[in-house]
N, C-alpha and C positions, 0 to 999 in steps of 0.2 A: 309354785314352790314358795315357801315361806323362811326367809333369812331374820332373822334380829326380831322378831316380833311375835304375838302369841297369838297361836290357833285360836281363831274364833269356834272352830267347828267343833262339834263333839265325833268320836266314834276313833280316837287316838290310841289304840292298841300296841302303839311303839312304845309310850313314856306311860304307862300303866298299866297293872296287872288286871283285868277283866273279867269278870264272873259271867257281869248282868250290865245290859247296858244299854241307857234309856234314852241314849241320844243320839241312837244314830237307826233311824226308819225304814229298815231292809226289809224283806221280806220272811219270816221265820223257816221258810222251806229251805235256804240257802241257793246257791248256784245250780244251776241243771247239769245233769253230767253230760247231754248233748253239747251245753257249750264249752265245759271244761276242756272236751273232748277237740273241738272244734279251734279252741286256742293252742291248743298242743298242734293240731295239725296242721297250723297257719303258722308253727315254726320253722319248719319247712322251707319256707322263702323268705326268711327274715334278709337276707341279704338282698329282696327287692326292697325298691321302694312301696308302700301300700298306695294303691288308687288315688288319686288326690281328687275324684270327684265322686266316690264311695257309690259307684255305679247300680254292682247288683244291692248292696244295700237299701238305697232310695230308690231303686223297685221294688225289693221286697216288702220295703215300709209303706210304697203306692199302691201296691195287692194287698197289702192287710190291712190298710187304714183307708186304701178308698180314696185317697186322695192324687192326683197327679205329682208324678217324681219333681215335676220341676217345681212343685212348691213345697219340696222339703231340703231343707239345710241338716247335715251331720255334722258333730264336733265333739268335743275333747271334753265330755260332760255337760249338762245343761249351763251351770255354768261358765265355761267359755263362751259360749251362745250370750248370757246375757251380758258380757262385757262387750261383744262382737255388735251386739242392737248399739248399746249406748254409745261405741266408737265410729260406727256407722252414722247413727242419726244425729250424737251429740247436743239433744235438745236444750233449751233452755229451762224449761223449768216441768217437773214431773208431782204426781201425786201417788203414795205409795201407800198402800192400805195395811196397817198394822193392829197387832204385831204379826211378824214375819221374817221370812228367810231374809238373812241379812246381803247377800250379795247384790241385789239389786240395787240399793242403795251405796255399796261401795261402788260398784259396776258406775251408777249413774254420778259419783260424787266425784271421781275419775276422770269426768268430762267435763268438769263446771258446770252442770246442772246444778240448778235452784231446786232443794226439795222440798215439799209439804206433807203433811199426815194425815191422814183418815185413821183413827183408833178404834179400834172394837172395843166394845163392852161387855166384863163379865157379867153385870147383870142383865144383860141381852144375849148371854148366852154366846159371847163373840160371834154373833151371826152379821151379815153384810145388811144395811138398812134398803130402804128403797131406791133404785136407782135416781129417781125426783129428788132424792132427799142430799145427794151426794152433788154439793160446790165441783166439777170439775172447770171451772173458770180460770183461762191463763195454761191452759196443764197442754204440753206436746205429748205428754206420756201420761196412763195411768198404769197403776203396778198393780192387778190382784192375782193373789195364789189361791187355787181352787182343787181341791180340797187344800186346805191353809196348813201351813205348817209355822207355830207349832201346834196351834187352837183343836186341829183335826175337825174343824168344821168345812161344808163342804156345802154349797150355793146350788140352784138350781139353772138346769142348762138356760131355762127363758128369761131368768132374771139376770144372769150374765152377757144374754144376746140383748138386751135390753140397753146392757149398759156400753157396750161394745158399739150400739147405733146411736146413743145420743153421745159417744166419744167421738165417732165419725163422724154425727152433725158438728159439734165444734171445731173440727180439725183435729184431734188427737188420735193416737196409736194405746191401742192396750196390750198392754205385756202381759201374755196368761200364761198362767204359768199349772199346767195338767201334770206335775211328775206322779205325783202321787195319785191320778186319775184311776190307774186298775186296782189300787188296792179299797175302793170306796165299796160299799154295799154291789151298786147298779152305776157304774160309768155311768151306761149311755144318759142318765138321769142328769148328770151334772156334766158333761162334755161341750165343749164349744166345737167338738171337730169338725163336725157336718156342716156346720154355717160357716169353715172360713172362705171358703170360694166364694160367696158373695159377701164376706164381711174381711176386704182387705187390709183394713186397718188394725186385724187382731194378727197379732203375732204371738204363737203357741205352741209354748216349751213342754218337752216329751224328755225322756229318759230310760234307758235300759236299766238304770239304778235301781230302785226300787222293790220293781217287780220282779226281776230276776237275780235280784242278789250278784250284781256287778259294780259294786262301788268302788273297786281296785282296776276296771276296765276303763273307767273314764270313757261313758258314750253317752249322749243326747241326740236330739232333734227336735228341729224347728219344725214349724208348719206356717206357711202365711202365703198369701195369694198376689200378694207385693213383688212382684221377681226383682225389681230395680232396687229393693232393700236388700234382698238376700245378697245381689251381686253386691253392693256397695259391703254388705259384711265380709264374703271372702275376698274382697281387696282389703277389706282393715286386717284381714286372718295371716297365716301365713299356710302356706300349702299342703302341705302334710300333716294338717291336725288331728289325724284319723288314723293311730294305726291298724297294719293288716290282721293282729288278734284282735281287737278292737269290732273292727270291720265283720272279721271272720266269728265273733262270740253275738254280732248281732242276728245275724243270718242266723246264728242257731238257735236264737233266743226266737222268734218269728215262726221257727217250726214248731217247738213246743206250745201247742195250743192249747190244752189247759194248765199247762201250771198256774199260769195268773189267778182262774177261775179257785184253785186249791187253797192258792197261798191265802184267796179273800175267803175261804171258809174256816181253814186255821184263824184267821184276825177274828173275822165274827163271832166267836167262840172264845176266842181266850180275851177281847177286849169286853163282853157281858162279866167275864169270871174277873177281874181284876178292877172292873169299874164298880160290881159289889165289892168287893174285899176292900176296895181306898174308901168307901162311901159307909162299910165299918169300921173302920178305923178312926171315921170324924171327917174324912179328906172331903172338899167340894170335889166333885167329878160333874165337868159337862158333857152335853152330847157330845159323840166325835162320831163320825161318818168314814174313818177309811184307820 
């Protein structure tokens, strides 16, 4: 909640009237009616309390992501999750690849964390340089968004696993952050998911937001093969971060199997049409991948 101070975020629909609105990255299909569906009927027991270890959820996310339950954390949107890393591990000093979502840096500056920059460059196309080529000296943390928000560029899965093992040589933790992974051309292209069981130093932000047009549900998920992280996070959390529509709108969002696959057919189509039309206009347009 925000008292006395101004929304950083975009996508503010309370204090403005909305047509069109370019700042906030949902998916164009909107909400599924599975899970509309599915939120309605998880009102039903609102007078329990919701799971507090989001049970069948983090199976449902172990059977469709392939990964073991116990190296997933659920929370109160991705970001909860990244003030949960920062208050957990509290590092001293981080490296954050910009530009970029700005929470990480509050999440990290929160904790007395020293930060530093990595900038991308328009004339490179805000693409990530070579992992050789990136100082991560001194750094407990590196921060990159893949595909990046707001650049819409999007790194490949070996050049992130790359960078992920010379973090691990040094002692560092990478905060990757995948929300925006299903909306890209080809996930599996740019995914660090399959390598986090041998690369436990990455810890890797997931989101129902996005792809399913649940930004008013507040749901994320972690991924990392760390379990002594995770637990150190829900002891910085507090119990009930997960409610049971929450809970109940992810399970539904998990059965619909392709909408993801749809909503990235809608983007690839209307992101050609609109990146001619700015590119008439005079506008620069860079590549963007999701």
């Amino acid at each position: 909640m925000l008292m006395g101070q101004e929304n950083p975020h975009g996508g503010d629909v309370y204090r403005n009237r909305v047509h069109y609105d370019f700042s906030s990255n949902i998916t164009p299909l909107g909400t599924p009616q599975a899970v509309i569906d599915a939120v309605q009927a998880s009102c039903a027991r609102l007078s329990d309390y919701p799971d507090p270890y989001c049970t069948a959820l983090r199976e449902g996310l172990s059977a469709a992501l392939n990964v073991p339950a116990r190296h997933i954390m659920c929370g109160n949107g991705a970001a909860e999750l990244i003030f949960l890393f920062a208050a957990a591990l509290r590092p001293k000093r981080a490296l954050i690849v910009t530009p970029t979502f700005c929470e990480y840096e509050n999440a990290l500056r929160a904790v007395g964390c020293e930060l530093s920059f990595l900038p991308l460059h328009a004339q490179d196309g805000f693409m990530l340089p070579d992992d050789a080529c990136i100082d991560l000296s001194g750094a407990d943390v590196v921060v990159l968004c893949n595909p990046n928000n707001p650049t819409g560029c999007a790194y490949p899965r070996a050049q992130v696993a790359r960078l992920a093992e010379r973090c691990a040589q040094q002692g560092a933790r990478l905060l990757l952050d995948e929300c925006f992974c299903d909306l890209t051309d080809s996930p599996e292209r740019h995914s660090l998911l399959p390598d986090t069981a041998r690369l436990p130093n990455v810890f890797l932000l997931r989101a129902f937001t996005k792809s399913y047009g649940m930004a008013g549900v507040r749901l994320g998920f972690a991924v990392c093969a760390d379990e002594a992280l995770l637990a150190a996070m829900c002891r910085s959390g507090q119990t009930w971060n997960v409610s049971s529509p929450a809970q109940a709108a992810g399970l539904a969002a998990l059965d619909c199997k392709d909408f993801a696959a749809r909503g990235r057919a809608v983007i690839q189509a209307e992101r050609a049409f609109l990146s001619e039309r700015l590119a008439r206009l005079g506008c620069a347009v860079y590549p963007a991948y999701a």
